[in-house]
N, C-alpha and C positions, 0 to 999 in steps of 0.2 A: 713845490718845485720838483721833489722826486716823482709826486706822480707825473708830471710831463713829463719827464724822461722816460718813464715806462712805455708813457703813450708813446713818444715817438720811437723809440726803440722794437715796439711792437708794429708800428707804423712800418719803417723801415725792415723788419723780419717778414712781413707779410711781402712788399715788394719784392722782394730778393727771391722768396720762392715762387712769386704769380710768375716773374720777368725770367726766371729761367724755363729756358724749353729742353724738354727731353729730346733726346737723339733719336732718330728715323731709324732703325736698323734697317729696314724692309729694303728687298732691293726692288727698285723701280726703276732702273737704267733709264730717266729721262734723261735727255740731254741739257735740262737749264737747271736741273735738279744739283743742289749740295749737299744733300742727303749724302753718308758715307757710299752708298752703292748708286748713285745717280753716274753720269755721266759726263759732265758740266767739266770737267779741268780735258778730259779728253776731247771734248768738242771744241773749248773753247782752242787746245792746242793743236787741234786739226792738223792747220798748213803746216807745222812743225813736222808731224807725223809723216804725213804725205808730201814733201822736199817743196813748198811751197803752193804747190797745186791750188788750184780753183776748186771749193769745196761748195758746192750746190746744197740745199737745206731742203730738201722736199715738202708740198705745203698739202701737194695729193698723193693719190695710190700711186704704185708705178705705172701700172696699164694706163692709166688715164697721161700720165707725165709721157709718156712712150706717144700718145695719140698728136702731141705738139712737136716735140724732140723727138730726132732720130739720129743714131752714133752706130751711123753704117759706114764711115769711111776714115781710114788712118789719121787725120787732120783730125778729125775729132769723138776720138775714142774713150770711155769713160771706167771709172769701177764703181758700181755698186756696193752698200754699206751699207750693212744693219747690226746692228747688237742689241739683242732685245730681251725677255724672258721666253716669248714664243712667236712663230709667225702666224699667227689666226688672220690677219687681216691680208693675207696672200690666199685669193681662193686661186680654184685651178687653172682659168681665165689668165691670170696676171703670173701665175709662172709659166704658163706657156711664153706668154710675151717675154717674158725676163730670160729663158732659154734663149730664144729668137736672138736678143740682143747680147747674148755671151757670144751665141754662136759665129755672129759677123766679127768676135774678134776684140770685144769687151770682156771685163772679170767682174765677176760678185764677191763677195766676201758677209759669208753669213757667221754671225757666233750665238747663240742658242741654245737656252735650257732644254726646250721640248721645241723640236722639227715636226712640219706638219706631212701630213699623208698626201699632201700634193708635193710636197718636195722631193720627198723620200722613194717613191714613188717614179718622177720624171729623172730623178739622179740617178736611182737602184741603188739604194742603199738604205742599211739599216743602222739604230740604236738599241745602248740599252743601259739605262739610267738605274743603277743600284738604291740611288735615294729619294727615288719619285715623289714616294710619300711622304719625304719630310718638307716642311712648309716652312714652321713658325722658326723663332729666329734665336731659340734656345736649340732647338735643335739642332739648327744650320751652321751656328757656330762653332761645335766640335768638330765640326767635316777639317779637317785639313787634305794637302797632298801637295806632290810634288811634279810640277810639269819640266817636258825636255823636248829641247830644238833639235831640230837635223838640219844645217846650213853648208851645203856643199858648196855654196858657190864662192866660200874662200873670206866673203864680205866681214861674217863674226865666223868668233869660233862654234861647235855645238853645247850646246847651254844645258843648264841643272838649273831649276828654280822651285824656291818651297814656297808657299802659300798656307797661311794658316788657319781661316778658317773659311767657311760656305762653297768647299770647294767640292760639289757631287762627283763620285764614282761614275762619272757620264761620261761616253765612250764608243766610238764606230766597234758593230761585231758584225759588219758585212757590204760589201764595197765589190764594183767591178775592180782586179786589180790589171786590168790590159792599160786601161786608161786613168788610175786612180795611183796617185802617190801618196806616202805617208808622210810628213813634214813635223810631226812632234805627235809624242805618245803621253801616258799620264801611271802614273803608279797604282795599281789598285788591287788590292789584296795579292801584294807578293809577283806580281808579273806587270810588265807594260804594253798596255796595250792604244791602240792608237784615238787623238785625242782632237788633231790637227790633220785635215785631209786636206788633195789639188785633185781633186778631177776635170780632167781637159774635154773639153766641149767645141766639138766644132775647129773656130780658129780661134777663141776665149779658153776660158778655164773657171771654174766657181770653186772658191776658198769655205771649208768647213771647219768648222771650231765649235765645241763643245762646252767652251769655258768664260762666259760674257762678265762672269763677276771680276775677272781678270785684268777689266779695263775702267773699273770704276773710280772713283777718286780716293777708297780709302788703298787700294794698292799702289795707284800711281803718288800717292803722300808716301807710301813705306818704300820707298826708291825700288819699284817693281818697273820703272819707265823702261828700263831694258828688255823687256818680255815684252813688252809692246812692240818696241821698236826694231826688231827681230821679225815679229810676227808678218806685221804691214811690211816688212822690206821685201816681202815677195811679191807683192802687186807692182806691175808696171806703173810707170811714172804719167798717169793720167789725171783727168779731171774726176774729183771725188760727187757721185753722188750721195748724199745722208740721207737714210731713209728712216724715219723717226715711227713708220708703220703707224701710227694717227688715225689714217682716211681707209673706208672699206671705197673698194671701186665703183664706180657711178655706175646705177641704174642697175643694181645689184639688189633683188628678190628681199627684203628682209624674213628671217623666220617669223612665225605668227606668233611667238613669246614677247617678239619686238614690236610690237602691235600697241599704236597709241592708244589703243583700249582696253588694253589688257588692264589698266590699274582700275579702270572702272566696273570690268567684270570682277575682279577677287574685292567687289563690296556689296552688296547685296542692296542699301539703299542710294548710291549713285545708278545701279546698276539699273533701278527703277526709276529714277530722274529720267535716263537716258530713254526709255520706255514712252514716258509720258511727255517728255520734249517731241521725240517722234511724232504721238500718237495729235498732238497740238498742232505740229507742223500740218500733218494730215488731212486734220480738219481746218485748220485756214485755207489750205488751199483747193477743198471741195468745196465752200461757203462763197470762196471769190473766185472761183471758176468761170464765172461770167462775168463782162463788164457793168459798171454801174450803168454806162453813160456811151453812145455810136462812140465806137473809135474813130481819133480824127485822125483822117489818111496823112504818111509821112512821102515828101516833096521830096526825092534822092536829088543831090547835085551833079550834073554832068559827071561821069564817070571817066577818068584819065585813064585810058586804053596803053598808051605805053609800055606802062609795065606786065601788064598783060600781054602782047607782044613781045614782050624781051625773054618771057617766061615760056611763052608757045615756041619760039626760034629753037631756046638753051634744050626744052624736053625734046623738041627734034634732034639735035644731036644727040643726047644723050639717048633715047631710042633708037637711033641708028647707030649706037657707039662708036660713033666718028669723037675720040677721047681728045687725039690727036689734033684735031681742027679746034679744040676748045681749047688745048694747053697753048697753041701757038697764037686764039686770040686771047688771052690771058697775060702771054708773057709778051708784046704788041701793044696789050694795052697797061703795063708795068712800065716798060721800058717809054715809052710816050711820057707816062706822068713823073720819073724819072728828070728828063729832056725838061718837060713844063717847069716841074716844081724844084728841082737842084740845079738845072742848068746844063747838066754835063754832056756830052757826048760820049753816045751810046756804042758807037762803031766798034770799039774796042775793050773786051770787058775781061780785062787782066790785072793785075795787082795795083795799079796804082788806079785804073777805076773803082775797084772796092774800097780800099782808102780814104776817096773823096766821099763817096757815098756814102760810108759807115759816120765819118766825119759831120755831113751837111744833113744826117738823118736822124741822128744819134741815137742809132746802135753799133752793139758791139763790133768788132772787125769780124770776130768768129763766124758771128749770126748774120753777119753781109755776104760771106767768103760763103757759108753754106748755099744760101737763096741763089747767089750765082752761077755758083757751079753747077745746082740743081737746071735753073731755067740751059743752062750751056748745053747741061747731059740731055735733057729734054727735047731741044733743039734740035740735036742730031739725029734722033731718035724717028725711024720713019713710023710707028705705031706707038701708043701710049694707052696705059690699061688707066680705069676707073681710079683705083687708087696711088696712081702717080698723079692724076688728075687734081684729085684733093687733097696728097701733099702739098703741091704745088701750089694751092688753092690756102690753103692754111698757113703757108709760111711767108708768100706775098699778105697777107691777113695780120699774123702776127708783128710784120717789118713795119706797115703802116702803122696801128694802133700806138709803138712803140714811140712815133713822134707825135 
């Protein structure tokens, strides 16, 4: 009998320590992540943060997300949102676009261990990270420091906040300051210096932060939600894009280190597999280069000219860049299938035809309100360039598919 008990008390001691899991220190600011440094209670509290707003989950790069969506007009205006460790997957391509789209009158909001040389760069401004080189998470955890808000606008008071640990000596030391505000600074060896920037852009403005460990779940558990909610109150009250940085941009060059063969060159006998798979291929098809047997002649079926014709017509205009003649038989032939397939009467295409139509189509009102106003703006328009052409062309694209 006592030996059972051993057994199962041994039984049960082994459990207890397989079933426990050690703690993630590492920060990885994923968004689904519970890791103490992930981002999961901030994502999930999103609408909270941003007074309800529409929080968008990005699944691509921006540049490519920008090639469907476009937030060029006060109705539908957006912020940008990223907190990451670094931006690598923003080459210089995608911040130029992401400029474009502050400058019509949209905000970013970046927070970032290490900014890339395409940001720094199209911003003009510079860092300078005291703790670069520390990594591992002995290290990271004696960092402490103390950040501070500047809230003019009456809403909170200006804030003191301590933070205890993984907090880098990371820090703007160079900034336009015609166009660049300081909005919170950080303590670092005996002076404060700035930690939290606005630089205004255009008719937008992009938000700089130096501090992304600041928003992760083990500060928002230590009642840190105020430092958050502080910070976001200066983005205008738009729709939130999340930008999770994931995706590198479509049709983007890989380096040759990313090269699906690279693991078979650093082996020496895959590396001669590859050799001799060639060298085979080679020879099959020097050996069967000729038929065994007369090729039997192949019978084409009447060829349907059609669309061949509809393709000669469309490269006629478009060689002539008559843009304009194709946008208005485009939105001609929307507004017909329109009339066919919901019924409604087109004569009038003001709020309460978008309604019905967002309604009998099932999209959103936003994404109707947009499509229409475009074909409206278009409409009036006595010339049209290429590329109004194939917004145009894409977002009657996107409305269909969506039913």
């Amino acid at each position: 009998m006592n030996y059972l008990k051993k057994i199962s008390f041994l039984y049960v001691l082994t459990l207890f320590f397989v079933g426990c899991e050690k703690t993630n220190w590492n920060e990885n600011y994923r968004e689904y992540s519970k890791d103490p440094f992930g981002t999961f209670i901030f994502h999930e509290e999103a609408s909270e943060f941003f007074n309800d707003n529409e929080v968008i989950y990005l699944k691509k790069n921006i540049y490519d997300y920008f090639d469907d969506v476009y937030y060029q007009d006060e109705e539908n205006f957006a912020n940008y949102i990223s907190i990451k460790h670094n931006s690598n997957k923003l080459d210089k391509e995608s911040v130029t676009k992401l400029l474009e789209f502050i400058e019509a009158g949209n905000e970013a909001f970046f927070s970032l261990n290490f900014f890339s040389s395409h940001l720094k760069e199209a911003l003009n401004f510079e860092t300078n990270n005291l703790d670069n080189k520390l990594h591992s998470v002995k290290e990271l955890k004696t960092l402490k420091g103390k950040l501070h808000l500047y809230l003019n606008d009456g809403a909170f008071p200006p804030g003191e906040y301590d933070f205890d640990r993984n907090i880098r000596r990371h820090y703007f030391s160079k900034f336009n300051s015609e166009n660049t505000i300081v909005l919170g600074t950080q303590d670092i060896d005996g002076a404060e210096l700035p930690n939290f920037i606005k630089i205004n852009l255009g008719k937008g403005a992009v938000y700089l932060h130096t501090q992304p460990i600041t928003f992760t779940n083990y500060y928002l558990l230590k009642n840190q939600k105020e430092y958050t909610e502080h910070v976001f109150s200066f983005l205008s009250d738009n729709t939130i894009l999340w930008d999770p940085l994931i995706k590198r941009r479509k049709n983007t060059k890989e380096k040759e280190d990313n090269s699906i063969l690279k693991f078979f060159w650093q082996h020496e006998s895959l590396k001669w597999s590859l050799y001799v798979a060639f060298l085979g291929l080679l020879l099959f098809i020097t050996f069967n280069a000729r038929r065994k047997q007369r090729a039997i002649p192949i019978i084409d079926k009447l060829k349907n000219s059609t669309v061949d014709f509809t393709h000669t017509i469309a490269n006629l205009y478009l060689k002539e860049d008559n843009h304009k003649n194709l946008v208005n038989k485009k939105i001609t032939y929307f507004l017909e299938l329109v009339r066919v397939k919901y019924l409604l009467n087109t004569q009038k295409l003001n709020s309460s035809f978008i309604e019905k139509l967002a309604s009998k189509s099932g999209n959103k009102v936003s994404t109707t309100r947009y499509l229409i106003n475009t074909i409206v703006a278009l409409d009036k328009k006595s010339t049209c360039t290429q590329d109004e052409l194939m917004r145009l062309n894409t977002l009657i694209e996107n409305f269909l598919e969506t039913h």
